[in-house]
Structure formats: structure tokens, C-alpha cells
KETI-407604 format. One record per atom (N, C-alpha, C): residue in one letter; x, z, y. Coordinates in steps of 0.2 Angstrom, whole numbers, padded with zeros to 4 digits, always signed. Example, Ala and Ser with C-alpha at 12.3 -4.5 7.8 and 13.67 -1.06 7.14 Angstrom:
% residues 2
A+0066+0039-0028
A+0062+0039-0022
A+0066+0039-0016
S+0064+0035-0011
S+0068+0036-0005
S+0064+0039+0000
This chain:
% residues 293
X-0400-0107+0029
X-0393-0106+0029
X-0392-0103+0022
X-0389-0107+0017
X-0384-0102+0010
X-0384-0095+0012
X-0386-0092+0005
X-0386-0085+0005
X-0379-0085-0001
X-0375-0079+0001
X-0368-0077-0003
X-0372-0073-0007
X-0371-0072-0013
X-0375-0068-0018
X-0370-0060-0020
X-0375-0055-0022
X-0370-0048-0022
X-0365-0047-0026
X-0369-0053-0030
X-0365-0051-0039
X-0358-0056-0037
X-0359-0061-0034
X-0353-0065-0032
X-0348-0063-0030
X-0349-0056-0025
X-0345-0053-0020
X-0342-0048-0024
X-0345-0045-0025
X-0343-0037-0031
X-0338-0042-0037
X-0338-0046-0040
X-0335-0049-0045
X-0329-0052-0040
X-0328-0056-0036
X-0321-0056-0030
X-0319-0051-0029
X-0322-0046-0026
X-0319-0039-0026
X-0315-0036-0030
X-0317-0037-0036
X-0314-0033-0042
X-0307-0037-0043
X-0307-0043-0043
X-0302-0047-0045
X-0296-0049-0039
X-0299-0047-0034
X-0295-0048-0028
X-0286-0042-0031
X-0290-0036-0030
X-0289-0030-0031
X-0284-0028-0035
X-0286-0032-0041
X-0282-0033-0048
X-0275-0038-0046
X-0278-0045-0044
X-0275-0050-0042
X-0265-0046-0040
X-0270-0043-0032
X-0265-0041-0028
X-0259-0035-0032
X-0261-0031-0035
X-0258-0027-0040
X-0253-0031-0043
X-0256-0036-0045
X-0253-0038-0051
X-0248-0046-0051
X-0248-0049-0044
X-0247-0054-0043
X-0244-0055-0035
X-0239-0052-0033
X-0234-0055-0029
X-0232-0062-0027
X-0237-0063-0019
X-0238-0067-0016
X-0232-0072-0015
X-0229-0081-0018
X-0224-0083-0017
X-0221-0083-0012
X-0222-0083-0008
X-0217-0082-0002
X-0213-0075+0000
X-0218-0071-0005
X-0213-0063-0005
X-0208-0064-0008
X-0211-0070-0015
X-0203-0069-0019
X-0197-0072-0016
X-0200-0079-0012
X-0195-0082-0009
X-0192-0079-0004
X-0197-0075-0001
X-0190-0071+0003
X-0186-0064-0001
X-0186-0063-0005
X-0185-0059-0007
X-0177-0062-0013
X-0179-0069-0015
X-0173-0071-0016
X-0168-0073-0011
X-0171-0076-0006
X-0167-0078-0001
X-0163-0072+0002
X-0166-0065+0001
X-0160-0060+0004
X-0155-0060-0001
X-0157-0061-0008
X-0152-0058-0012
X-0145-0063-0010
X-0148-0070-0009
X-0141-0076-0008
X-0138-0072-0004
X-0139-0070+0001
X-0137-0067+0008
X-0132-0062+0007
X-0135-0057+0004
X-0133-0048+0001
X-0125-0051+0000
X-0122-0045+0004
X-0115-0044+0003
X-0112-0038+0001
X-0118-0033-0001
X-0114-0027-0004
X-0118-0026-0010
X-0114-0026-0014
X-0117-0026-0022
X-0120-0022-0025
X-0120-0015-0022
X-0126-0009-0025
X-0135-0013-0023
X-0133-0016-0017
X-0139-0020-0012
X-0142-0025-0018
X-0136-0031-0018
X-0141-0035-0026
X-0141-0032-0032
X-0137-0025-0033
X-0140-0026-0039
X-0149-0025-0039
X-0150-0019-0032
X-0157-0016-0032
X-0161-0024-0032
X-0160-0028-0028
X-0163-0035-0025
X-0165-0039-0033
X-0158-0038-0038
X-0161-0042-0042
X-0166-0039-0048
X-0165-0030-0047
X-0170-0027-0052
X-0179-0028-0050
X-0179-0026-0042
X-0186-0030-0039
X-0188-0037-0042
X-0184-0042-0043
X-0186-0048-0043
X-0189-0048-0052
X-0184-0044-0055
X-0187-0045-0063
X-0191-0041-0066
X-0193-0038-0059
X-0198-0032-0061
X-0203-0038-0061
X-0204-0041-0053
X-0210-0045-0053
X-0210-0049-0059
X-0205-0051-0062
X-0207-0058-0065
X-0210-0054-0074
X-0207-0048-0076
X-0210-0042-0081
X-0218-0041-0081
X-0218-0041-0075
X-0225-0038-0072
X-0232-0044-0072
X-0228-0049-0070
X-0233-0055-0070
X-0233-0058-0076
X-0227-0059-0083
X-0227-0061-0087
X-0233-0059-0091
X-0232-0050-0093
X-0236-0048-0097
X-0243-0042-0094
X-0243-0047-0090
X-0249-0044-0084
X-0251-0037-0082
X-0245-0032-0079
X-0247-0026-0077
X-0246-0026-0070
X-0246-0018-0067
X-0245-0020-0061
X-0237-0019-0059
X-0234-0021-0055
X-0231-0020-0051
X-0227-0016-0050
X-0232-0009-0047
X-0230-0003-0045
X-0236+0002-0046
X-0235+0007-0049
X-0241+0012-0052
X-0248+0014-0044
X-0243+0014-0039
X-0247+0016-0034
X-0252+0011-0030
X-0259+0010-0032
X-0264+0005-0032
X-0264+0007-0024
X-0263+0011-0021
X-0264+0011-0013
X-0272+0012-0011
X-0272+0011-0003
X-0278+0013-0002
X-0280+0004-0001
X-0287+0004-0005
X-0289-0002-0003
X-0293-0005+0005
X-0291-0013+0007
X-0292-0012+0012
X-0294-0020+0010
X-0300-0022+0013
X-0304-0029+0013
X-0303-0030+0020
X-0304-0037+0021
X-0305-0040+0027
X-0311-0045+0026
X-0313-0045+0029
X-0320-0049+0029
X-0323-0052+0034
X-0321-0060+0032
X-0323-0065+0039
X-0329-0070+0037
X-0334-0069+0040
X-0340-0072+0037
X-0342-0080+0043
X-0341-0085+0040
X-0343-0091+0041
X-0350-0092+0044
X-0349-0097+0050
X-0356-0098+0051
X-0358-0103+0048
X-0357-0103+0041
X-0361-0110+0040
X-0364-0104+0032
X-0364-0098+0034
X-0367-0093+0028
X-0370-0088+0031
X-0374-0085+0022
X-0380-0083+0025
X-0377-0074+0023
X-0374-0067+0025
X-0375-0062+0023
X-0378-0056+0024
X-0381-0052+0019
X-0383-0046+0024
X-0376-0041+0024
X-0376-0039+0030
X-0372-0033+0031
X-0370-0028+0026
X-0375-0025+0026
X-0374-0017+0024
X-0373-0021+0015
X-0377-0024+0012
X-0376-0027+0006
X-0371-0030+0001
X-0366-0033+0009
X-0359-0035+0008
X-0355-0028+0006
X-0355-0023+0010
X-0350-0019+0008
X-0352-0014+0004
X-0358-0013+0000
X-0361-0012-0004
X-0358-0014-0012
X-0358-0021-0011
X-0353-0025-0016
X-0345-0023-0014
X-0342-0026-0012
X-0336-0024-0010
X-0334-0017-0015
X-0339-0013-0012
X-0338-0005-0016
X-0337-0001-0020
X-0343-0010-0024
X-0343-0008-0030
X-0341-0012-0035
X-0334-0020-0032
X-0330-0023-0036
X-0323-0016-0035
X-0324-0016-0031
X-0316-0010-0031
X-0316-0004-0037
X-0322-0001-0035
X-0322+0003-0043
X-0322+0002-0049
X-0323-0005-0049
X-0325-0009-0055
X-0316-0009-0059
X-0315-0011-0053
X-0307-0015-0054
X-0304-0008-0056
X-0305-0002-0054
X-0300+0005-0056
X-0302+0006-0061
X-0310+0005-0064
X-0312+0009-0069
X-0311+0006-0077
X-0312-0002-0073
X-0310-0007-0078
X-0303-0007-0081
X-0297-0005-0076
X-0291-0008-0079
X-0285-0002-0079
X-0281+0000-0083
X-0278+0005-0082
X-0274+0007-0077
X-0278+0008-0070
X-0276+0009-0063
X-0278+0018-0061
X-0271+0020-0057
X-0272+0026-0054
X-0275+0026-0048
X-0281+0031-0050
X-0284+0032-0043
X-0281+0036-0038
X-0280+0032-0033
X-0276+0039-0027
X-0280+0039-0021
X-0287+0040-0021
X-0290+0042-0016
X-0294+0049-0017
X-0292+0049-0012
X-0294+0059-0014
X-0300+0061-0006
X-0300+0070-0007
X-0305+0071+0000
X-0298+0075+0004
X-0297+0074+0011
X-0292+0074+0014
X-0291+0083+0014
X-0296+0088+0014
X-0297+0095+0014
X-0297+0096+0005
X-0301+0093+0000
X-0301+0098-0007
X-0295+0095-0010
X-0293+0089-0006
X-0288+0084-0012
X-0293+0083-0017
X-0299+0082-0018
X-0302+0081-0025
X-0303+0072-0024
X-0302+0071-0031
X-0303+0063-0031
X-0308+0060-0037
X-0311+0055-0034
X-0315+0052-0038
X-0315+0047-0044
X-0308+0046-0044
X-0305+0043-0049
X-0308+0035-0049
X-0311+0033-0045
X-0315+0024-0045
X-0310+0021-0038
X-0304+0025-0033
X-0301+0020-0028
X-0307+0021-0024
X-0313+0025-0022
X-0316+0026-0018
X-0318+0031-0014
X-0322+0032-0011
X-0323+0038-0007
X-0326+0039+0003
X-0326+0044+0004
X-0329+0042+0010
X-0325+0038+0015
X-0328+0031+0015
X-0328+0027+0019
X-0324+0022+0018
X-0321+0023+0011
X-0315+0020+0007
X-0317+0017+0001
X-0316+0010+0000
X-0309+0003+0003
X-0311+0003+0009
X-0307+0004+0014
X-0310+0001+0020
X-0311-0006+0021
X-0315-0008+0024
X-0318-0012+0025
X-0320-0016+0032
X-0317-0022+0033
X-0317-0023+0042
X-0321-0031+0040
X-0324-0032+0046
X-0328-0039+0045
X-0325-0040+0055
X-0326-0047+0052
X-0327-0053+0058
X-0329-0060+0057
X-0330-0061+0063
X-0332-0070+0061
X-0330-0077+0065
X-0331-0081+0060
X-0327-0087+0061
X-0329-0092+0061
X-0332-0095+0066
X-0338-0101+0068
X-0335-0106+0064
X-0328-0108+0062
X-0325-0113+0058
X-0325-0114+0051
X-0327-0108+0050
X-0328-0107+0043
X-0335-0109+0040
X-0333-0112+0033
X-0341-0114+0029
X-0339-0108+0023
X-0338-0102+0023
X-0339-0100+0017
X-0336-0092+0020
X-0337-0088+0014
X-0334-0081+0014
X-0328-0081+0015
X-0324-0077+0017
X-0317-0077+0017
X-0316-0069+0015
X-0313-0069+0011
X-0312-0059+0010
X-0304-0060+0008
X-0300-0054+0013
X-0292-0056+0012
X-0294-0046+0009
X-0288-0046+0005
X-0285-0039+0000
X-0280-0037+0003
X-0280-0030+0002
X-0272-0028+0001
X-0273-0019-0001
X-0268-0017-0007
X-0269-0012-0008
X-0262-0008-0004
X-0264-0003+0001
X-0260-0002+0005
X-0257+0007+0002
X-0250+0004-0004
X-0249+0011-0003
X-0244+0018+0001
X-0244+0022+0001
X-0244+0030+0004
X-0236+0029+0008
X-0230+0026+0001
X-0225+0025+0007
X-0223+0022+0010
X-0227+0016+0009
X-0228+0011+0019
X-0233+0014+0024
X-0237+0014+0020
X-0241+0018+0025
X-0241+0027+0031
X-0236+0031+0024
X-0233+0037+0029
X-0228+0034+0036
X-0228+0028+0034
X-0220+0025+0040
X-0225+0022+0045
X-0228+0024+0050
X-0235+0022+0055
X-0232+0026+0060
X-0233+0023+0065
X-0232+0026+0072
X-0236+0021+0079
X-0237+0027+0084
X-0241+0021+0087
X-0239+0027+0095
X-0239+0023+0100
X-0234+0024+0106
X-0238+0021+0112
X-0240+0025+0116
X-0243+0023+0123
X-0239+0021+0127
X-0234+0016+0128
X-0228+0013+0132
X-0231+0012+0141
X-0226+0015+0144
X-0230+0013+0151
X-0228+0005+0152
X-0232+0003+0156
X-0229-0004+0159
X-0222-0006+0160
X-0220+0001+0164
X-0212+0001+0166
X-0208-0001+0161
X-0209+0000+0155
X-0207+0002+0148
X-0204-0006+0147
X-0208-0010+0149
X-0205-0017+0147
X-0204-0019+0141
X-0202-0025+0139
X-0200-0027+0134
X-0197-0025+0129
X-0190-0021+0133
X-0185-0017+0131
X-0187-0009+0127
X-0192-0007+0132
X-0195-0002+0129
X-0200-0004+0122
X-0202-0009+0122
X-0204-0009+0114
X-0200-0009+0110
X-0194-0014+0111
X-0189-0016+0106
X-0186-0009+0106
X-0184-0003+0108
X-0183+0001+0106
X-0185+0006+0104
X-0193+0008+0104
X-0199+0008+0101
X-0199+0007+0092
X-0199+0000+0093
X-0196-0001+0085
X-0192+0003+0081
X-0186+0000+0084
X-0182+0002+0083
X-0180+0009+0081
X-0182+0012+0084
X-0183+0019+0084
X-0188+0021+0077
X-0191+0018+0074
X-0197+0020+0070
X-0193+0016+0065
X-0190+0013+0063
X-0187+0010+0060
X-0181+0014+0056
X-0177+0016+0062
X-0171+0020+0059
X-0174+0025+0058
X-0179+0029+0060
X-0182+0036+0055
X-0185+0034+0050
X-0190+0031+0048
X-0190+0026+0040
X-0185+0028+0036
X-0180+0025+0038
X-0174+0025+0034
X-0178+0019+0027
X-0176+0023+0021
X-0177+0021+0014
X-0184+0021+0013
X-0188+0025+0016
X-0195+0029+0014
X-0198+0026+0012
X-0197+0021+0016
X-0206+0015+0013
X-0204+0008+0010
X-0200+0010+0006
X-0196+0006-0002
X-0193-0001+0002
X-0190-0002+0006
X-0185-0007+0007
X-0183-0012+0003
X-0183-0017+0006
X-0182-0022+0010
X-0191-0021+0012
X-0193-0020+0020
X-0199-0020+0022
X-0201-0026+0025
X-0209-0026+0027
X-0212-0032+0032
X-0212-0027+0036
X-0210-0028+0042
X-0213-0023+0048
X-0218-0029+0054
X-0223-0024+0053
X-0228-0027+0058
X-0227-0021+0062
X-0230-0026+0069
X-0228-0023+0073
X-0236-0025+0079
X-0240-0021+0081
X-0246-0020+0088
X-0244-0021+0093
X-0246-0024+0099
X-0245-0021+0104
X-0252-0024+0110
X-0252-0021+0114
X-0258-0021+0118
X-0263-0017+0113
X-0269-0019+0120
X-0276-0016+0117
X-0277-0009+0117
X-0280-0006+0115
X-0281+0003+0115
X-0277+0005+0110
X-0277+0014+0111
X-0272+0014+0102
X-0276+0013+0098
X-0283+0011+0094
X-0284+0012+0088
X-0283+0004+0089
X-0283-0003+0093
X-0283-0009+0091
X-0277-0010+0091
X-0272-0008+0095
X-0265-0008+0092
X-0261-0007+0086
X-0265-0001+0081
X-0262-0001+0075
X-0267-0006+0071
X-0271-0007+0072
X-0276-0013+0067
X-0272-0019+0070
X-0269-0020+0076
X-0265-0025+0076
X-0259-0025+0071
X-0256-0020+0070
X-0251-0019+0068
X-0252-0020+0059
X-0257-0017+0057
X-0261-0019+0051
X-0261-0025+0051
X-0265-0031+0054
X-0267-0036+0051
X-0260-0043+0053
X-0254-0041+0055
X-0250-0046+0054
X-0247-0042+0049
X-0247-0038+0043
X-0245-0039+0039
X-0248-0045+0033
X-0255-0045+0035
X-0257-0052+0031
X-0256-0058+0032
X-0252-0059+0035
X-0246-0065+0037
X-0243-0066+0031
X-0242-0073+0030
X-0238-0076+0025
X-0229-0073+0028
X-0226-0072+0022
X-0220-0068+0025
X-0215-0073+0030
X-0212-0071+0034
X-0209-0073+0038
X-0213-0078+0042
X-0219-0081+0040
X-0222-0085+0045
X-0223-0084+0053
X-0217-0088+0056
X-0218-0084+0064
X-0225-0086+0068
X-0224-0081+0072
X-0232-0081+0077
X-0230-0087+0080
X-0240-0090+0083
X-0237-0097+0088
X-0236-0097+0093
X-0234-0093+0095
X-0233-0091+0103
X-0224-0092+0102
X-0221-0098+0106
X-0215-0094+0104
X-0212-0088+0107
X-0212-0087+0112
X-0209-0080+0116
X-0211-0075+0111
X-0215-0077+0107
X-0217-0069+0102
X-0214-0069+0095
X-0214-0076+0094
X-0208-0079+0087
X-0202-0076+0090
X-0199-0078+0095
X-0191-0077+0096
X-0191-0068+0095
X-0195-0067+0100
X-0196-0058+0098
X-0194-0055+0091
X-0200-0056+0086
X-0198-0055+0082
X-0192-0058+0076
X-0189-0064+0079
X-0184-0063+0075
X-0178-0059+0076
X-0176-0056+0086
X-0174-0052+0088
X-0174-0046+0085
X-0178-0043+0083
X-0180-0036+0081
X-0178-0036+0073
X-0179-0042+0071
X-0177-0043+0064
X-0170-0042+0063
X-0166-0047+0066
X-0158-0047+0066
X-0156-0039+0067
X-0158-0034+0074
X-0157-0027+0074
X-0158-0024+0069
X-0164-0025+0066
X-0165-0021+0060
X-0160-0020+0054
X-0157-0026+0052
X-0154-0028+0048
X-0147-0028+0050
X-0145-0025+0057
X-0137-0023+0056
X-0139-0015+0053
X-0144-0010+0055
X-0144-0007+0052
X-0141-0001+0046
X-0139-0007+0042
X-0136-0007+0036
X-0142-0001+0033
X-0147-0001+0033
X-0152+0006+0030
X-0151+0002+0021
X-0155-0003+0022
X-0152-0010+0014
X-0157-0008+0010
X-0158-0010+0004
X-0163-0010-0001
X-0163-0004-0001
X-0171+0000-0001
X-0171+0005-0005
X-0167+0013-0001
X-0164+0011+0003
X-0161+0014+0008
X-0156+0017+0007
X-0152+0011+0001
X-0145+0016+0000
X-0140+0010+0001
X-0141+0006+0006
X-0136+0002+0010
X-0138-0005+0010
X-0134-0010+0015
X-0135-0016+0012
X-0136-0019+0018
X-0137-0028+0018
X-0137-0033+0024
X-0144-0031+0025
X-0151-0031+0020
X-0155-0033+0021
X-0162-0027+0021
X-0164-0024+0026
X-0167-0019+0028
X-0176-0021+0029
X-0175-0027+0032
X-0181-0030+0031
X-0181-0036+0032
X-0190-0039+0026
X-0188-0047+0025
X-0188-0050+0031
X-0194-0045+0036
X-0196-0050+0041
X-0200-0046+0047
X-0199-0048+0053
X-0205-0044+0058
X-0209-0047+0059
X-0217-0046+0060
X-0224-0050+0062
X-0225-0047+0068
X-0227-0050+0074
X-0232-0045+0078
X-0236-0049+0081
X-0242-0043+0082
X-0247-0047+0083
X-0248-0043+0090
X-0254-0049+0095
X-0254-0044+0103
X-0261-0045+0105
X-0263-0041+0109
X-0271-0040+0113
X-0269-0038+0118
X-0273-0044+0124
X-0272-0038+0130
X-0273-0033+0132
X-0271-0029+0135
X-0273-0022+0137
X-0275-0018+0145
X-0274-0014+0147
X-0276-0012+0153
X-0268-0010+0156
X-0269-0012+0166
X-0265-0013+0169
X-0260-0007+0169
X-0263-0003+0168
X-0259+0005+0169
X-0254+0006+0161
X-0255+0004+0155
X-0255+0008+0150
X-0253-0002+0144
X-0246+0003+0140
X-0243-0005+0136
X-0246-0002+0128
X-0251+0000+0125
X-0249+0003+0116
X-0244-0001+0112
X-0242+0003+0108
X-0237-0002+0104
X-0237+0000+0097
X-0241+0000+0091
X-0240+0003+0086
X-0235-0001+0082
X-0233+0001+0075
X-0227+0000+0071
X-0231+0001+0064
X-0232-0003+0059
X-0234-0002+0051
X-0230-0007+0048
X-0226-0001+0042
X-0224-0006+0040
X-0227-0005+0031
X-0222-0011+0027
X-0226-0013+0021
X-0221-0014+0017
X-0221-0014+0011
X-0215-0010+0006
X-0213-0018+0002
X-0210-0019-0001
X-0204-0023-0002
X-0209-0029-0005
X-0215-0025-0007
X-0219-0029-0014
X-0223-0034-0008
X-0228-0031-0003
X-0231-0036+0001
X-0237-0039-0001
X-0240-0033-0007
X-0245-0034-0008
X-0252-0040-0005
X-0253-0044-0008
X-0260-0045-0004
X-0264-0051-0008
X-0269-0053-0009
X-0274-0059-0011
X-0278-0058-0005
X-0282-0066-0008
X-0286-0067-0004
X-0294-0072-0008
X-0298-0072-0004
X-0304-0076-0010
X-0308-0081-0004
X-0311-0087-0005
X-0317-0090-0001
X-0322-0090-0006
X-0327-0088-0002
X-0333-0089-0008
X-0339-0094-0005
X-0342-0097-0008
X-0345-0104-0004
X-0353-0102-0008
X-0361-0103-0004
X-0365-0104-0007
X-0366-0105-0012
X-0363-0112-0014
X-0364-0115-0021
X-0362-0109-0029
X-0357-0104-0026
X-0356-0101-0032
X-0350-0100-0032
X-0345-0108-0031
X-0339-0105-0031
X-0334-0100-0027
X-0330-0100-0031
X-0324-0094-0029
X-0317-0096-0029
X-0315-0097-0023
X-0309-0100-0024
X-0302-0093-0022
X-0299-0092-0027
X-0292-0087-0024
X-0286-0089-0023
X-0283-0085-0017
X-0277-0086-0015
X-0274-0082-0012
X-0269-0081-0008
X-0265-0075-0005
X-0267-0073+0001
């Protein structure tokens, strides 16, 4: 079986990193024009249209985006048709990410949770995190990015709903997390949304449909219609770009679900800031490296 090589992976890593910084996934843009068509209260475009020429400033002359590189976060789906060791993968991983900080005029904002002292590399105990799984249909590496920062990330909640709770109790749930947010975690958001499973697979559900292509609905439709239900509430709202008005409060809702046990419904809530950071890389025995969102 192909072996993925360390230097291959540390070299993806670093570029992922950068990538996502620096490179606003098209389907963000295009939702993110498509609110402006929409926007009916002009303080709202004007913010909508300063977002968009930020991206295009940023990607022109190759900077980032938004100063806060976030906490980094890999995903790592490893193919049966390769060969890797474990602990060596994330070894690499470890060491593309500090590369990427060290390399490029990037703020480190990882720190120790008691000294606040920080290492200035994006790294630290147990940081970029780092999740693997695997994928029998897969012939290659898969590593998806996202640098996940502080104020999408401070806007997390996660809820032990009873069964009785229903449907209804989730959508108010949201809801509810949604209108405390307010502006906080830079508006127009992605709201991902968990449900089932224990709390901590709950909010890792709630993490990993934000790597959904934006507005992409789930293929379950009962859980498409859902989430365009929650979308539309969001967006009367009126919280609006930025949280100082407007139609468009979020571009889109994701959820993703696991079942869970009879007694007990989790529902966690993450959301993710206008920008919707994320890349993605395959890496294939032969050498190559192909990147994408």
C-alpha cells in the first residue's frame, strides 16, 4: 500500500492554513452577493458591499482577510487505498502550521488557558486540533482546514434538550442563541447547528457542517426544509450585517445529526463569521497535491 510522505503533509499544512486566510471560498462570495441583491436597508449594503471589496483587496494583493488567524483546526480522512502512520501524520500537521505562522506575517493567538503565555507558532497543547477519520472510498489523503476565530467561536452553546422538547424545542433553542449573539460573531453568519449524539459529539456536529459548502442543503430533506426554516426566522430578526440592522443576519443554516439515546435530545449551536473560512487538500501517493475548498 502507498505510503503519504511527512514532508508532503507538513508542506499541505502550511498552505492549507495560508490558503484559508487568504482565500474566501466562492460560494461564500456568492452568497454574500446574493445578500447584498436582497438588502433593503442601506446601512446593511453599504457594510455587505465593504465585506466584498475587502475580499477582493485581500485576494488581489495577497493578504489575509481578517487579522485573526483563529484556532487552527484540520480534519483528516485517510483513504483506504494509503498508507499512514498515525502519530507522524499529526506530527506533520504540527509542523505545516507553525511553518505557515512563522513563515508569513500572521498573529499568533494561541496562548496557555491559565498564563495566557503564547508561543507565537499557532500552536500549543493539543493545538491545531486535529480530528481524523476514514473513508473506504477514498484513494488519497483528504485534510479539510479552517482557522476558527474567537468571535464565532465565543457564540457556542450546547443544550441537553429532553425528548419532550421536540422539534419545536430546538428551533427555539436556536433561536434563542442566535438572538443573544446579536452582532458578536461579525454578521452575516453560517450557523451550524448539532443535534443528537452525547454533548461533546453534538458540538463537533455542530463544527463539522460548517465545512459544508455554503448554503449546500443536507440530503435528508426533512432536515433541508428545517434548516431553511430557521434561516428565514433568523433573518426577520433584523440583527443585519455586523449587528447594526438589516434583512440579512445569516447566509445560511447547516445541521448536521447523530443518533442519540432514548431519554436525552443534545442540540449544540456554532456559529462562523461572515468570512467562512476554510480550504481543503487530497494528497495521493504519487506526490501530488491537489487544493480546494
Amino acid at each position: 500500500m502507498a505510503q503519504i510522505e511527512y514532508e508532503q503533509v507538513r508542506r499541505a499544512a502550511s498552505e492549507l492554513y495560508v490558503r484559508a486566510l487568504r482565500l474566501i471560498p466562492p460560494d461564500v462570495t456568492t452568497a454574500l452577493e446574493r445578500a447584498l441583491e436582497r438588502e433593503t436597508k442601506p446601512g446593511a449594503r453599504d457594510i455587505l458591499s465593504t465585506i466584498l471589496k475587502n475580499i477582493r483587496v485581500a485576494e488581489e494583493r495577497k493578504l489575509m482577510v481578517c487579522q485573526d488567524t483563529g484556532i487552527p483546526i484540520y480534519k483528516v480522512a485517510i483513504g483506504s487505498g494509503v498508507s499512514v502512520d498515525g502519530t507522524t501524520l499529526e506530527a506533520a500537521i504540527r509542523s505545516g502550521c507553525a511553518d505557515a505562522c512563522l513563515s508569513h506575517p500572521f498573529r499568533s493567538s494561541i496562548c496557555d488557558p491559565l498564563t495566557r503565555q503564547n508561543r507565537a507558532d499557532s500552536t500549543g497543547n493539543l493545538i491545531p486540533v486535529v480530528d481524523f477519520s476514514f473513508a473506504k472510498d477514498l484513494d488519497c489523503l483528504e485534510i479539510r482546514m479552517m482557522p476558527k476565530g474567537s468571535g464565532s467561536e465565543n457564540m457556542t452553546w450546547m443544550k441537553m434538550l429532553f425528548p419532550a422538547d421536540g422539534v419545536n424545542g430546538i428551533k427555539r433553542f436556536v433561536l434563542d442563541c442566535v438572538l443573544a449573539a446579536g452582532g458578536q460573531g461579525c454578521t452575516p453568519s453560517l450557523v451550524g447547528v448539532g443535534i443528537g449524539g452525547t454533548a461533546e459529539l453534538t458540538v463537533r456536529l455542530a463544527k463539522e457542517a460548517l465545512f459544508r459548502p455554503m448554503g449546500q442543503p443536507h440530503p435528508d430533506p426533512k432536515v433541508a426544509a428545517l434548516e431553511q426554516e430557521l434561516l428565514g426566522a433568523i433573518n426577520k430578526s433584523g440583527i443585519g450585517p455586523m449587528g447594526l440592522g438589516g434583512d440579512t443576519t445569516s447566509l445560511a443554516v447547516h445541521i448536521e445529526l447523530a443518533d442519540t439515546h432514548i431519554t436525552m435530545n443534545p442540540v449544540a449551536v456554532n456559529s462562523q463569521c461572515w468570512r467562512s473560512e476554510r480550504s481543503s487538500a487530497r494528497l495521493y501517493a504519487d506526490g501530488r497535491t491537489e487544493f480546494g475548498y
